[in-house]
N, C-alpha and C positions, 0 to 999 in steps of 0.2 A: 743773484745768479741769473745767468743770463737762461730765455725759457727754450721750448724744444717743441720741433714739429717733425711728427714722421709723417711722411705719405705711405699708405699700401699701395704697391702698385698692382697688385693681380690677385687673385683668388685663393691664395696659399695660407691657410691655417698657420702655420708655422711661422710664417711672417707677421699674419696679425698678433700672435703669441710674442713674439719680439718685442713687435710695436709696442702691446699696451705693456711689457712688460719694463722696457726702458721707458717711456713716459710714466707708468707710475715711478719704477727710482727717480724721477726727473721731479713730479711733485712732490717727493719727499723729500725733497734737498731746495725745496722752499721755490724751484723756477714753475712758470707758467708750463703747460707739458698738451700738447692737441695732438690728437690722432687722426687722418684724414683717408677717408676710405676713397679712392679713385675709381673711376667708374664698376666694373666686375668683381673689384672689391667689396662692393657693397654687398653681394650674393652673403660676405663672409656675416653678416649681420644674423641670417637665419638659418648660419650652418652651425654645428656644435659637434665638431670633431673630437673624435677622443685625444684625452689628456694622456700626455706620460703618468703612469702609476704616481699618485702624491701629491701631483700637481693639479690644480681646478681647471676645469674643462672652459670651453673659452665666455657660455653663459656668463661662468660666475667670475671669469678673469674681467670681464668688460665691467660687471656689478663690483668690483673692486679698483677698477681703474677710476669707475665712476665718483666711487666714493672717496677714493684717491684726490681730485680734483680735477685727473683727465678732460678735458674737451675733445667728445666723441665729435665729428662732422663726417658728414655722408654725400657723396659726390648729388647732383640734383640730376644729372644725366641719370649716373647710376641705380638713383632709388627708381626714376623712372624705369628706365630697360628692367629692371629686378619686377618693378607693381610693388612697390613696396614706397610706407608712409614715414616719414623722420617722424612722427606723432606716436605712430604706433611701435617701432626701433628705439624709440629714448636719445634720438642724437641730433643733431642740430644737422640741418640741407645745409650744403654751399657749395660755392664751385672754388678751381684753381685760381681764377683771378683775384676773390674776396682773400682766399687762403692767404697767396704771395701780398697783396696789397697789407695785411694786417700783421705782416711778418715781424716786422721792427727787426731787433737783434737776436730772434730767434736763433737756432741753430735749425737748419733744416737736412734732415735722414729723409731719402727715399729707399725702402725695402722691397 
């Protein structure tokens, strides 16, 4: 199966909700599955917006995409403008260049 990369492109809960939620169906249908936060998207790392009623709030959606096999990446602009550490976040720094360069036959979503 060929694998899957969404970019977030902006600061909307709803989209990273998306994101991690089609990359994990993406790693359980056996493809490689990255999530890439774009710059202001990276804010969404230490926001935790409410969930629709039943559904897990985006902490523990991320701790399931994780466990999913997800690869979280965090813009390196963006963790900087944020003050924020891919160390302390759980998710791997990189930038668009690395992202696109390591694409192969990805399928690429931007949200």
């Amino acid at each position: 199966m060929r694998g899957l990369t969404v970019v977030v492109a902006g600061p909307d809960p709803d989209r990273l909700r998306a994101a991690l939620t089609t990359a994990c169906a993406a790693a359980a249908l056996g493809g490689r599955a990255r999530v890439y936060l774009h710059e202001k998207a990276v804010e969404l790392l230490v926001t935790d917006a409410a969930a629709p009623e039943g559904l897990p709030n985006l902490n523990d959606l991320r701790a399931i995409a994780t466990d999913s096999g997800v690869d979280l990446i965090a813009c390196q602009t963006g963790l900087a403008l944020a003050g924020l550490s891919a160390d302390t976040q759980r998710v791997a720094a990189g930038g668009l260049i690395d992202l696109l360069a390591t694409l192969g036959d990805d399928r690429l979503v931007t949200l």
